[in-house]
N, C-alpha and C positions, 0 to 999 in steps of 0.2 A: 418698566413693567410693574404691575400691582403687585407688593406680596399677597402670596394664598396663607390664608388661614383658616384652618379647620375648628371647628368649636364643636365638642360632643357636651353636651349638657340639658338643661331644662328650661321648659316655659311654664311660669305659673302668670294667668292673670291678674294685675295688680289691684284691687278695693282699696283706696283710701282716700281715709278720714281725717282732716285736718282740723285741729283744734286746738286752746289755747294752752292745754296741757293734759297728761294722760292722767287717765281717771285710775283710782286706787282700788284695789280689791272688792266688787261689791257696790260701786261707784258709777253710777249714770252721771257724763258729763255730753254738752252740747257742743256738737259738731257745726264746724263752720263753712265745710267742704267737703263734697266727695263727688272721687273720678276714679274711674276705671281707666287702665291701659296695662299694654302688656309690660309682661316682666319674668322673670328666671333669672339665676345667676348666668346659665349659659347663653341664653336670648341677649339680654343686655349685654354681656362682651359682644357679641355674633355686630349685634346695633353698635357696639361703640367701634369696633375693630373696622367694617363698613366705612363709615361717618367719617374716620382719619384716613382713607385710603384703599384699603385691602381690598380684595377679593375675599368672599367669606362664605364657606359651605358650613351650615347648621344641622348636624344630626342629633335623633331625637326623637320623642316621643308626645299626642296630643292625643287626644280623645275626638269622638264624633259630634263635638257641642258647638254653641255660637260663641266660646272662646276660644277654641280651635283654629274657629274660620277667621277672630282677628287675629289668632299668631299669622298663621299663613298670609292672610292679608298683608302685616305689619311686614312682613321676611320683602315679601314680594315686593311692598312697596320702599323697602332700603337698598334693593337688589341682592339680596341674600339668597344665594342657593336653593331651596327646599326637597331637590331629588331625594334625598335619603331623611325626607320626614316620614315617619308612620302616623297613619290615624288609627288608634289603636279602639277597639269597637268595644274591650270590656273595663276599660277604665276612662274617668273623667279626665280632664283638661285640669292641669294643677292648677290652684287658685293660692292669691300671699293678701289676706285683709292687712293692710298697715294702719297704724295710725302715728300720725305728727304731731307733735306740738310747737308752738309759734318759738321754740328755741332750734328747730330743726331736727329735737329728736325723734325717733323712731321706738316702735315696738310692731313685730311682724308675727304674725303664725299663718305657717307655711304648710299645706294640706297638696301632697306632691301627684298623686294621681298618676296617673300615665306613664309619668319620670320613670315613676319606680320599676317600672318594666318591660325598660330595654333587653331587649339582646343582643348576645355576640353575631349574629346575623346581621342585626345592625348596623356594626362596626364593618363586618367583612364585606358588605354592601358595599360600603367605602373604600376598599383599600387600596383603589388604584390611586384617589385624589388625595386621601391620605398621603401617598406615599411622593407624588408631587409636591406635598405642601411644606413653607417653609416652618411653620408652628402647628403645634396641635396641642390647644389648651382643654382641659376640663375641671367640672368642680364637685363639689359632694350632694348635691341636689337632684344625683340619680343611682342607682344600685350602683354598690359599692364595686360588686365584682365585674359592672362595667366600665367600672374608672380603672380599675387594674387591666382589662382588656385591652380598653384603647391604648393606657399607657404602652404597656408589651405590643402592639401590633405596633406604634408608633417608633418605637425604639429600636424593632427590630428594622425597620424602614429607613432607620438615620436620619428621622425627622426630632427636628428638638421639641421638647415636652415641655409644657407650664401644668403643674397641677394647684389650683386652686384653692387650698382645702376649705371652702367654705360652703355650710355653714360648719361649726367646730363639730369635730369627727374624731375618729381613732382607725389608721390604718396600718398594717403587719408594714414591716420596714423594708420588708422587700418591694413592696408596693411604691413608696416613698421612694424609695432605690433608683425606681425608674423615672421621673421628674428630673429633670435637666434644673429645673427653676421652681420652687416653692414660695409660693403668695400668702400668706397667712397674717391675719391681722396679730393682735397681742393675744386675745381671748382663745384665738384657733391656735397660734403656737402653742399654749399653755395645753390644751388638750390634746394637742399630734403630739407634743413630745413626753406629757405625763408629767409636765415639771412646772408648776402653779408658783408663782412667786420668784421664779429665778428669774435673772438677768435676761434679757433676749437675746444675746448673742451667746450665752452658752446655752438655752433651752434652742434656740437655733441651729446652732453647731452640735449638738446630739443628734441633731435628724442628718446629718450631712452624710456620705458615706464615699464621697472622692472629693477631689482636691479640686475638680472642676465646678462639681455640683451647689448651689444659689439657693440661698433662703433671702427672699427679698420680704421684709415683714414692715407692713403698712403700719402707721403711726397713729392714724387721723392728724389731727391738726400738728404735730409735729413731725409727720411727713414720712419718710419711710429709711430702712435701713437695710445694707444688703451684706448678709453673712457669709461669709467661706471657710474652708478648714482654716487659712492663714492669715484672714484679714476681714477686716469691718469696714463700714463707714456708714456715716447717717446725711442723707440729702433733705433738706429743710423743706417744708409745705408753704405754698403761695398761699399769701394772705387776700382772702375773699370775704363779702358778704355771705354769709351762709345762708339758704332757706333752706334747703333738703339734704339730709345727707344719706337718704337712704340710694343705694346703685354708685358711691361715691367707690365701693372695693372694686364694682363691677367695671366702673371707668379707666380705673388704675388699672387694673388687667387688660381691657383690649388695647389701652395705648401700650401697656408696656408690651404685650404680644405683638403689635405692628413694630413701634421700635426697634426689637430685638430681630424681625422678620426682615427689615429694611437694613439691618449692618449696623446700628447703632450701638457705642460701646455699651457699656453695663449703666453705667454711670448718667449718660446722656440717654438711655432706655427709662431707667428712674425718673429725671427731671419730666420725661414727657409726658408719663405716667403719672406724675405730679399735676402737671399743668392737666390733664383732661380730667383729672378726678376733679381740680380745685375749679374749673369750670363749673361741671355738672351739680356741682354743691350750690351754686346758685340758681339754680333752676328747680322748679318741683318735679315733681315722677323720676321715673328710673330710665328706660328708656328711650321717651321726649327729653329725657335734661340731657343726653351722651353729645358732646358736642364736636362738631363738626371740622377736618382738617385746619381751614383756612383759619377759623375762630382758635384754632392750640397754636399756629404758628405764627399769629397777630400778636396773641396773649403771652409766647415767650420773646418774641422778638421788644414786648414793650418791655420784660423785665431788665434786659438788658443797660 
């Protein structure tokens, strides 16, 4: 049987411009490509979480525009849920302009729209599948006090929680509290914990608040590391060709949410988590790069 995974978060659509490096303050530089497709932190897991497996209901928020209709298109066409999407009539469809350059890096601005105004209606729309589901992950790319919602409705349901925190945010620790598992790259710990310059494993281990509770904090190319009150350790990143790495956090979360949905230890939840982000880094876009079951179990089985 498929695990269920729940994803509450956002869709912005993707604008990007590819070129052979980012332009400086002030600075007209020529673009060598541009493509639209969709994107969100929470879309992109919903697509990556699908694509390895899952069953995946996406709640959420769109506007009445013709980016709307490629979210919904895009859901429908990965077989993603969409019962508990709203088309929300007084705000736009969030949009992310990115721009690339030919080293793979990334600069985003993120104009959230619609995201921004979810309600707990929303959630309780939900709470029967919610409360079936084996995960229910979210990220900061929608009102804050419906990231604390979901978490609390989801905890109170005995479903395990991934809170995301990205992009870097600041949330009350009671909020934090309720995450089963924290995703945070280096840039977002530094700002969830208040502690710029420290260690990762103690700005880590400040957020923690039981002996169960996972800071698993993404690396980039040096791959990711997972904190507890009593113990650490760091899982190495596959070495790839890089072109894109923008949707590389996003990838890492839906594999390690399937992972983790599926019985996998913590450890081999990481590696997998590994293997889909270090995929998707070879591919451009966000959610056309999220790559598919059969391609993560080919790509770990050759590391072997």
């Amino acid at each position: 049987m498929a695990p269920k995974i729940v994803v509450i978060g956002s869709f912005n659509m993707d604008l990007t411009a590819y070129m052979e490096r980012l332009p400086r303050p002030g600075e007209t530089v020529n673009g060598r490509k541009f493509v639209t497709g969709p994107g969100g932190k929470g879309s992109n897991q919903a697509v990556a979480a699908v694509r390895l497996g899952a069953e995946v209901w996406f709640i959420g928020r769109v506007g009445e525009d013709v980016f709307a209709e490629a979210a919904i298109n895009t859901w429908k066409q990965e077989g993603i849920h969409t019962e508990f999407v709203i088309r929300d009539p007084d705000y736009a469809t969030g949009v992310a302009p990115i721009w690339v350059d030919d080293r793979g890096e990334n600069s985003i601005v993120v104009v959230l729209g619609s995201n921004l105004n979810m309600k707990p209606a929303d959630v309780d729309s939900a709470a029967d599948i919610i409360a079936s589901a084996d995960v229910l992950i979210t990220q900061l790319e929608i009102n804050y006090d419906i990231v604390a919602y979901a978490l609390k409705v989801a905890k109170e349901k005995g479903v395990r929680t991934i809170l995301n925190p990205a992009p870097a945010g600041t949330l009350p620790a009671e909020v934090v509290a309720l995450a089963d598992y924290l995703t945070p790259n280096e840039t977002e710990l530094e700002v969830l914990s208040g502690m710029p310059g420290a260690e990762v494993s103690v700005a880590a281990r400040s957020l923690l608040t039981t002996e169960e509770q996972t800071a698993v904090v993404t690396l980039g190319s040096a791959g990711a590391c997972f904190v507890r009150k009593s113990s650490s350790a760091q899982m190495p990143a596959y070495k790839v060709n890089v072109v894109d790495t923008t949707g590389a956090g996003d990838a890492f979360n839906g594999g390690f949410a399937v992972a983790l949905a599926e019985g996998k230890s913590l450890e081999a939840a990481i590696q997998f988590a590994n293997a889909t982000a270090a995929l998707s880094v070879t591919r451009p876009g966000t959610a056309p790069a999220m790559p598919t079951r059969a391609e993560v179990d080919a790509f770990l089985a050759a590391q072997q």
